[in-house]
C-alpha positions as CSV (number, residue, x, y, z in Angstrom):
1,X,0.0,0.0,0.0
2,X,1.1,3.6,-0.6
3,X,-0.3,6.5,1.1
4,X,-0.5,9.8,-0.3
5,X,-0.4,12.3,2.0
6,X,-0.8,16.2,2.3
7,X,-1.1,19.5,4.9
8,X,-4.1,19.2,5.1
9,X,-7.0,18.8,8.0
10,X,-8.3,15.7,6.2
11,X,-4.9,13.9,5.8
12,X,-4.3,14.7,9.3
13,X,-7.7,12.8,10.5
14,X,-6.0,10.0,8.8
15,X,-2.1,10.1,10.4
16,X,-4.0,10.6,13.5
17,X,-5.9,7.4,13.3
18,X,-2.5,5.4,12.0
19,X,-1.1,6.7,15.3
20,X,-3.5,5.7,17.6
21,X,-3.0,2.4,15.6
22,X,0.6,1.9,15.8
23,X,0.3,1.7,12.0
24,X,3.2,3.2,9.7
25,X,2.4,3.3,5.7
26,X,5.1,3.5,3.1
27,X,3.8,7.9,2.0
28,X,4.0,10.0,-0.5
29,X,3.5,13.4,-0.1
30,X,1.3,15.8,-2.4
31,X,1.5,19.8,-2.4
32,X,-2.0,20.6,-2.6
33,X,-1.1,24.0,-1.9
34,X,1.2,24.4,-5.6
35,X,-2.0,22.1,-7.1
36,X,-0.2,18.9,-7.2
37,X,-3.9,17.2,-6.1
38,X,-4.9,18.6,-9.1
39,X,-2.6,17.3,-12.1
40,X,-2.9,14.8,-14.1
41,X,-0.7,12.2,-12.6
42,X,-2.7,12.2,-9.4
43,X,-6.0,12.3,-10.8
44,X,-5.2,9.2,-12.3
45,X,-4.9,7.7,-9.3
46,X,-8.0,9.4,-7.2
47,X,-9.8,11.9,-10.2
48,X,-11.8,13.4,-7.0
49,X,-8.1,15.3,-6.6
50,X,-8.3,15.0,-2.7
51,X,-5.8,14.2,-0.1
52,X,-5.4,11.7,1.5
53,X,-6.1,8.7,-0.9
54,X,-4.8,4.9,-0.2
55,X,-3.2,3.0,-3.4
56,X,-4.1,-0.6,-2.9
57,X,-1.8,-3.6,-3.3
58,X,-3.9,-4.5,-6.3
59,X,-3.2,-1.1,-7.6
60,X,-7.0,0.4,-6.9
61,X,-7.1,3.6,-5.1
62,X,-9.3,4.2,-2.4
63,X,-9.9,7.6,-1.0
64,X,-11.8,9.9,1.7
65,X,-10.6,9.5,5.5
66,X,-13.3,7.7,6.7
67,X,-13.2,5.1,4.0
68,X,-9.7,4.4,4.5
69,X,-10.0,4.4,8.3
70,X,-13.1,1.8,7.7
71,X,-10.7,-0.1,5.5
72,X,-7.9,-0.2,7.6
73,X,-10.2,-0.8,10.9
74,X,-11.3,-4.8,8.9
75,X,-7.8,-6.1,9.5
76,X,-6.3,-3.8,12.2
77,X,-9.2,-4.2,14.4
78,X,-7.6,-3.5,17.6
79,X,-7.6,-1.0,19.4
80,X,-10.8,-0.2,18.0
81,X,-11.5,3.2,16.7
82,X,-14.6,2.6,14.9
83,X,-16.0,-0.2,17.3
84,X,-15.9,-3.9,18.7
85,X,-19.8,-4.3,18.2
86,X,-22.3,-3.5,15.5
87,X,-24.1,-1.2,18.5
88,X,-20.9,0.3,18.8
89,X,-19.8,0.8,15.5
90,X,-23.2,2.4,14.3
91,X,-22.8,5.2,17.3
92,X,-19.2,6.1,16.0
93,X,-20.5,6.2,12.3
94,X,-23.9,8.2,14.0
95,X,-21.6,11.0,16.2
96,X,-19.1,11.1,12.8
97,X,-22.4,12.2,10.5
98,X,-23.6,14.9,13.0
99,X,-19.6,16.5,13.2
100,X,-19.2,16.3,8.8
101,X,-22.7,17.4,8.3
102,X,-23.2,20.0,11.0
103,X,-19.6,21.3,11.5
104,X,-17.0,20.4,9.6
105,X,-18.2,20.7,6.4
106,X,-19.3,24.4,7.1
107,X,-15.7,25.2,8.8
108,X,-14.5,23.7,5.3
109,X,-16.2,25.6,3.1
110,X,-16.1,29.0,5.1
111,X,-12.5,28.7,4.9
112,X,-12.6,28.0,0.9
113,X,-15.0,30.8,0.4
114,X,-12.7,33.4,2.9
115,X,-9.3,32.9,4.4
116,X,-8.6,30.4,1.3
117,X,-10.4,32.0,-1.2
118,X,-7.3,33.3,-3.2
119,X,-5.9,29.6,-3.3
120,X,-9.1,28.3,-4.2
121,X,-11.4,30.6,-6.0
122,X,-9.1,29.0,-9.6
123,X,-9.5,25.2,-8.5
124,X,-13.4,24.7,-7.5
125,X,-16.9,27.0,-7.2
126,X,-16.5,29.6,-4.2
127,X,-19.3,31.9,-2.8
128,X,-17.5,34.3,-0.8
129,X,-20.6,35.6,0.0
130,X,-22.0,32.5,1.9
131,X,-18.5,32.6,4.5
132,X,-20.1,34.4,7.1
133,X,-23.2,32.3,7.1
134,X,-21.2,29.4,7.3
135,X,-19.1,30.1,9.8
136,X,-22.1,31.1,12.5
137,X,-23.7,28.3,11.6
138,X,-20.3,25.9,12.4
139,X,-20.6,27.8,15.8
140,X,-24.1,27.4,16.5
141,X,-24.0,24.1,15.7
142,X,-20.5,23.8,17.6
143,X,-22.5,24.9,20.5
144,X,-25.4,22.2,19.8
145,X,-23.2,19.6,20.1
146,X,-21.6,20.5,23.5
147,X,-25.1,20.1,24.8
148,X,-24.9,16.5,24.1
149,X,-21.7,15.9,25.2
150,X,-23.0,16.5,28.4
151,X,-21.7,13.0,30.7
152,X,-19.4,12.3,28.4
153,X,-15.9,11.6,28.0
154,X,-15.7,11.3,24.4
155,X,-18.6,11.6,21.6
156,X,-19.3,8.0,21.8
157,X,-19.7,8.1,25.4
158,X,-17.1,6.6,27.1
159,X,-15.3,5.2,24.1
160,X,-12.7,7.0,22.2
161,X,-13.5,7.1,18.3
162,X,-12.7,7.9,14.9
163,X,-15.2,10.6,15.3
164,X,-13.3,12.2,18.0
165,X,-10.1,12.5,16.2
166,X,-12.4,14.1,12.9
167,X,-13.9,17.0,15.5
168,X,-10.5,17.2,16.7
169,X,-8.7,17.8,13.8
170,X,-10.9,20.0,12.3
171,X,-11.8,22.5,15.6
172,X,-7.6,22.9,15.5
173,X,-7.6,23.5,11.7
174,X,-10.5,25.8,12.2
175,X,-8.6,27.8,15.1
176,X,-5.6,28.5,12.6
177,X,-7.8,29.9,10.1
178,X,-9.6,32.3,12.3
179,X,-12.5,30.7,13.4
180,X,-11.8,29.8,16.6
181,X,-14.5,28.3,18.8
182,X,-16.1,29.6,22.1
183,X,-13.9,28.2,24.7
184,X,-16.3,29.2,27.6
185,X,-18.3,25.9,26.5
186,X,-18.7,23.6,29.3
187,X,-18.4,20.2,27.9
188,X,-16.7,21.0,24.1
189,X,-13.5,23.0,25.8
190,X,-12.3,20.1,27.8
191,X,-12.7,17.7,25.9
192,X,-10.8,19.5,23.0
193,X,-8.1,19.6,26.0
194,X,-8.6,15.9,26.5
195,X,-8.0,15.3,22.9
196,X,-5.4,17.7,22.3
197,X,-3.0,15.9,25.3
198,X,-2.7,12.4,23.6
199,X,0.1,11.4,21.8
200,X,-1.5,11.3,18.4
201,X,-2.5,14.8,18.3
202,X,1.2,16.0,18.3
203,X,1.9,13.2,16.0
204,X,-0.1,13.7,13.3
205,X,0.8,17.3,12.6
206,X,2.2,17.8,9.3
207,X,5.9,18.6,9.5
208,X,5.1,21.4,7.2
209,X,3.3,23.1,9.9
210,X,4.5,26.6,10.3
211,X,3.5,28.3,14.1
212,X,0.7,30.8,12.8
213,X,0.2,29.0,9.9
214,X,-2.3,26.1,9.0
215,X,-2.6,23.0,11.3
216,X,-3.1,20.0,9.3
């Protein structure tokens, strides 16, 4: 298998999960900021153009984070990230829709549409009016969720998941593109510190990380 890997909040979901595994994959790194993702000789391999993408041993490639995490999760079961049970394995997949869909994907696109429209405004659609809309609705919706993490240790209860690295990853990416979230949150703000103090989090930083630049 070959990894290709990128600074990026996505790819970092990924090296996150590999570390809490004990995994190491043979990587290749893409510069999606020069467009690398977007030329012809990676878009042969994944024509979505997204980082990070998995390059089977049968020479397929499989890509999003959660995919590959599923994929990997079938015969590196242990610890387990996604789940031991069917029960338990639904919640993490249930807790990892309500972060994409409700957060993450409007921290993502807020960040296209503002911060990162200059990089992106040439590679995909933008609506640079829509960035402040998205980015109240991440918080509201931030907000939201710390209500139900109310008891909790970690989103799936007492259970560290998958789903818990994605929130992670993208609430530190969000806070190095200025959209930091409200720290005064009872439940969300510790457990970010929780996260934040394992091993993996420091791990899976990019070593292109820059201090004031982008985490990923």
């Amino acid at each position: 298998m070959l990894l290709f890997d990128a600074l990026s909040p996505a790819p970092r979901t990924l090296r996150m999960y590999l570390a809490e595994k004990g995994l190491e994959l043979p990587t290749q790194q893409i510069d999606v900021f020069s467009g690398e993702n977007r030329q012809a000789s990676f878009l042969a391999r994944n024509p979505a153009g997204q980082t990070p993408a998995l390059q089977l041993d049968d020479g397929s490639t499989l890509a999003e984070s959660a995919a590959i995490m599923e994929y990997l999760e079938e015969s590196h079961p242990t610890p387990a990230l996604i789940g031991s049970t069917p029960h338990e394995r639904a919640i993490t997949r249930q807790w990892l829709r309500r972060v994409e869909l409700n957060i993450t994907e409007n921290i993502h696109n807020a960040y296209h549409y503002a911060e990162g429209l200059a990089r992106f405004r040439e590679r995909i659609p933008v609506a640079p009016e829509a960035a402040d809309g998205l980015k109240a609705v991440a918080q509201n919706r931030i907000a939201w969720l710390d209500g139900m993490l109310a008891g909790h240790a970690f989103l799936a209860g007492a259970r560290f998941s998958s789903a818990d690295i994605w929130l992670y990853v993208w609430l530190d990416f969000a806070d190095s593109v200025g959209q930091p979230f409200d720290r005064s949150l009872r439940h969300l703000a510790p457990w970010f510190e929780r996260i934040a103090a394992r091993p993996s989090a420091a791990a899976s930083l990019h070593p292109s990380c820059k201090p004031g630049g982008v985490r990923g």
